[in-house]
N, C-alpha and C positions, 0 to 999 in steps of 0.2 A: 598412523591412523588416529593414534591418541592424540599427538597434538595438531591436528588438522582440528580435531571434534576440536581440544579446547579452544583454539585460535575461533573456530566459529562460537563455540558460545559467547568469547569478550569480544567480538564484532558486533555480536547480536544485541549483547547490553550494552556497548554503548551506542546502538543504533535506538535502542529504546530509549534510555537517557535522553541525548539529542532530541528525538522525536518527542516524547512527552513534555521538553520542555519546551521546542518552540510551539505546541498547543496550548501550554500554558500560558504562554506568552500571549498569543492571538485573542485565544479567549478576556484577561485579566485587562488585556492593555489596548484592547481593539472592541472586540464583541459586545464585553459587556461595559464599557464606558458608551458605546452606541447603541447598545439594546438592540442588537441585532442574531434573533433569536434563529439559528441556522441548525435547529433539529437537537439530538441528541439528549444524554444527562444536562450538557452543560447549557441548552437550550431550556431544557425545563428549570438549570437551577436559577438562567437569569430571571426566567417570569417567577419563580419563588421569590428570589430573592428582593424583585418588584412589589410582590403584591403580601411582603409582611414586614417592610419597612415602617420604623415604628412601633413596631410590635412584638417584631424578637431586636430588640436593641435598636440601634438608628438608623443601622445598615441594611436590617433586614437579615437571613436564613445566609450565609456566604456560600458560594458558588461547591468549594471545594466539601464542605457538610453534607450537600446535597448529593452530590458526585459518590460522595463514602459511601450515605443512606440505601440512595438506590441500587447500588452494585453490592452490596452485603447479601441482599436475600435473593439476587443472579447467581453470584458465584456459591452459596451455599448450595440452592437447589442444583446450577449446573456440575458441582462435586459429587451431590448425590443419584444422579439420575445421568448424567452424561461422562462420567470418569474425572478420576484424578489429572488425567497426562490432558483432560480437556482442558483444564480449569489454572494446571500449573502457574504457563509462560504466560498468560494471559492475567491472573491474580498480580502478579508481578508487577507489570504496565501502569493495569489499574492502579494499584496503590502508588508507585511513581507518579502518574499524574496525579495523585488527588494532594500528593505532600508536595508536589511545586504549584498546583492550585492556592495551597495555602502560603505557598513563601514568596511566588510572586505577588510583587503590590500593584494593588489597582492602581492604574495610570488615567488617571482623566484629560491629562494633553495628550494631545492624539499628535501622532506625527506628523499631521498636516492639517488645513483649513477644508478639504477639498473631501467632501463625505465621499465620493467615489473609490478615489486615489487609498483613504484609509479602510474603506473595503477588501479593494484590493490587497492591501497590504495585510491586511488580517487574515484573508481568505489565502493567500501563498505562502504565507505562514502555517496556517494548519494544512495546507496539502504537502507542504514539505515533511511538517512532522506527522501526518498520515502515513505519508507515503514510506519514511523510516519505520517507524514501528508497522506498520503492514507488510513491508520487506526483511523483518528479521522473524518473521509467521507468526504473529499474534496480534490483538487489539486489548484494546485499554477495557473492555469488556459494556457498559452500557447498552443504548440499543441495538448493539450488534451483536451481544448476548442474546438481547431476548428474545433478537428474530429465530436466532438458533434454537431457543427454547418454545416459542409458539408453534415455527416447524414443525415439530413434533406430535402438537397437537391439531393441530389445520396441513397435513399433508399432501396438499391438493393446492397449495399457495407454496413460493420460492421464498428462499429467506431474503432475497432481493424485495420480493413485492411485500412481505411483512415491512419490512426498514422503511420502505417507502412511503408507507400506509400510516407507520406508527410516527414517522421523523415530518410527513405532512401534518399531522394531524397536530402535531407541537407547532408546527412552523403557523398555521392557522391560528394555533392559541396567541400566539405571539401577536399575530396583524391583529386579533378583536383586542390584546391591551395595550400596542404599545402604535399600531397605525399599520395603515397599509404601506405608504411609504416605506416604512424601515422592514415590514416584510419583502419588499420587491427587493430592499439591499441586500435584505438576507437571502434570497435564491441567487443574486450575482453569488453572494459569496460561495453558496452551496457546488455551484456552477462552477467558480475558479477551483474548488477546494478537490473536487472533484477530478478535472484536469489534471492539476498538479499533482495530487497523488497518484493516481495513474503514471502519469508519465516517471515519477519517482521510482514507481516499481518496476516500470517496465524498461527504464533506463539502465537499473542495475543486474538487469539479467538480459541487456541488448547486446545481442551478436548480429554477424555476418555469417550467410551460408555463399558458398563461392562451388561451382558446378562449372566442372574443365571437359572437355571434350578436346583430345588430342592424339596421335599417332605414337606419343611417348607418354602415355600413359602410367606407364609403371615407371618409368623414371623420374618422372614428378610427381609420384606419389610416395618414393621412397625417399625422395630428397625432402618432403613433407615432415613425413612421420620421424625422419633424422634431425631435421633443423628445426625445426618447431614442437617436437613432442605433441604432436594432433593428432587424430589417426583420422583415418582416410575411406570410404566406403564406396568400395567398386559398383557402377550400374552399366548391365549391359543395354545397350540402346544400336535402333536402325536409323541409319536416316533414310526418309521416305523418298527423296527424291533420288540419290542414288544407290541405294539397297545397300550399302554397306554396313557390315556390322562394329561397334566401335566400343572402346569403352568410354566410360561417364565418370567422372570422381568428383563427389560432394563431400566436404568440408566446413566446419563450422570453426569460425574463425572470431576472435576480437576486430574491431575495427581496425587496429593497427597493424595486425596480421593477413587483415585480407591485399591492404594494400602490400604490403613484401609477397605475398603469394602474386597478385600481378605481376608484379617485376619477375617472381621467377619460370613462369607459365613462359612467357610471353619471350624471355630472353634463351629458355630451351627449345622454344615450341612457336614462333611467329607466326604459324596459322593455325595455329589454336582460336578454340571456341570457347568462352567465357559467359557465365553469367553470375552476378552478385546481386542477390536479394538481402533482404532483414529480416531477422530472429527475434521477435519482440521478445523470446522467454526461451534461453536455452536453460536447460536441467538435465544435472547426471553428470559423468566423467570431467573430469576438465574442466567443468562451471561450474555455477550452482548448485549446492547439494539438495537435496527434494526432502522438504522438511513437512510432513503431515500436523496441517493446524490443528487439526480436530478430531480425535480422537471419538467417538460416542460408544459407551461402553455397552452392550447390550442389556436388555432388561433382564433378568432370569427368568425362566420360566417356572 
C-alpha cells in the first residue's frame, strides 16, 4: 500500500510538471505574443502587462509577477478559511507554473503565418497541460480558486457559473483593448482548451464495461477473476420473451482486456449474449484511486 501511495504521488508530480509546463509554454509562446486574452490570471496578466508598458520598464508588469500577485492572497485566505489539505497540492502547481512563467522566453515567432492554425496550437497546448494537472486532482489555483472562495459567499450560484462570469468578464476586458477580432480567437482557443482538457481527463480514467449473458456463467467468471485479476459482479436478470431466469456478469475492463474477454466469452460460450459500452471514469479497486480535491474545513462554531 506504501509504495502504491508513493508510486502515485511521483506520477502526480510529474503530471504537474509536464502539465504546468506545457501552459507555460502556450501562454509565453502563443497567447501572449497574439494577445489572446482566453480568461484567467494569465488573461488578466496579458492586459496588465499591455496596459503598463512603459511604465513598469519596457515590457511592461511580466505575466508570471502578476500570476504570483494574484494567487498570494487566494491561497492565504483559502488556508485559512478552507483548510490546509485544501490549499496544499494546489500551492504546489501554482508556484510551478508561475517559476516556468518566468523561465519560459517570450517567443514572438509563432510557429506559423496562419492566426488560426497558432490558435489552435496554443489552445492544445493548454488543454493538454490542463487536462494533466486536473488529472493528478488539483489546479494551478487562480480563478478556479476564487470561484471556490466566492461559492461560499453567493451559494445559490455553481462554482461553474462564478468561473464563467468572472473568466467572461476578463475575456470582454480583453476585446474593449486589444479588438474584437482577437476576442473571437480567444473563445476558439477557450473552446479547444476546453475539449482537450476534458478528453485528457477522461481519457486517463477510460475503461470498458463488458455485460455477458451466458449458460456458463460461472465458468467465465472464474476464468475472469483467474487470468485477469478483475473481479466479476453477478446480476440476476429474465428475459422477457422467454421467462427464463439467467445470470448477467459485468465487468470493467481496460480497452485491451475487454478485447481478450471477447475471445474468451465467445470461444467457451458461442451463444452467448454480449454487450460493451464505455466508462468515461472508472474509480476505486484496480483503477483509479479517488483522490478528494477539496477539502473545505468547517467553520467553528
Amino acid at each position: 500500500m506504501k509504495k502504491y501511495s508513493n508510486n502515485s504521488r511521483i506520477r502526480s508530480a510529474l503530471m504537474i510538471l509536464a502539465g504546468t509546463g506545457l501552459m507555460a509554454v502556450a501562454v509565453n509562446c502563443v497567447f501572449e505574443p497574439m494577445l489572446l486574452v482566453t480568461g484567467g490570471v494569465t488573461g488578466i496578466g496579458i492586459i496588465l502587462k499591455e496596459l503598463t508598458r512603459n511604465m513598469v520598464g519596457e515590457e511592461g508588469v511580466p505575466i508570471w509577477a502578476t500570476n504570483l500577485i494574484c494567487n498570494i492572497p487566494l491561497f492565504i485566505y483559502a488556508y485559512y478559511y478552507l483548510g490546509k489539505r485544501f490549499v496544499s497540492k494546489g500551492l504546489l502547481s501554482a508556484g510551478v507554473f508561475t517559476v516556468y512563467l518566468g523561465l519560459v522566453p517570450i517567443n514572438t515567432v509563432l510557429p506559423s503565418q496562419d492566426t488560426i492554425l497558432n490558435t489552435v496550437f496554443g489552445a492544445v497546448l493548454m488543454g493538454i497541460g490542463l487536462g494533466l494537472v486536473f488529472a493528478s486532482g488539483t489546479t494551478t489555483g487562480g480563478m478556479d480558486l476564487l470561484a471556490v472562495i466566492l461559492q461560499r459567499r453567493f451559494p445559490y450560484w455553481s462554482e461553474a457559473q462564478i468561473l464563467a462570469i468572472v473568466d467572461g468578464g476578463i475575456v470582454i476586458a480583453g476585446a474593449v483593448i486589444f479588438g474584437v477580432e482577437n476576442a473571437l480567437y480567444a473563445l476558439l482557443a477557450i473552446f479547444i482548451v476546453t475539449k482537450v482538457s476534458d478528453g485528457i481527463m477522461n481519457g486517463l480514467k477510460f475503461a470498458k464495461v463488458g455485460f455477458v449473458i451466458s449458460e456458463k456463467a460461472d465458468e467465465i467468471a472464474r476464468y475472469i477473476m483467474q487470468q485477469t485479476e478483475r473481479g466479476v459482479t453477478r446480476i440476476e436478470v429474465t428475459g422477457m420473451h422467454t421467462g427464463k431466469h439467467r445470470s448477467m456478469l459485468m465487468c470493467a475492463m481496460s480497452r485491451k482486456e475487454i478485447v481478450e474477454l471477447k475471445e474468451l466469452v465467445f470461444s467457451m460460450d458461442s451463444h452467448a449474449f454480449m454487450i460493451v459500452t464505455d466508462a468515461s471514469e472508472t474509480v476505486g479497486e484496480g483503477f483509479a484511486s479517488y483522490r478528494a480535491e477539496y477539502t473545505i474545513k468547517k467553520e467553528k462554531s
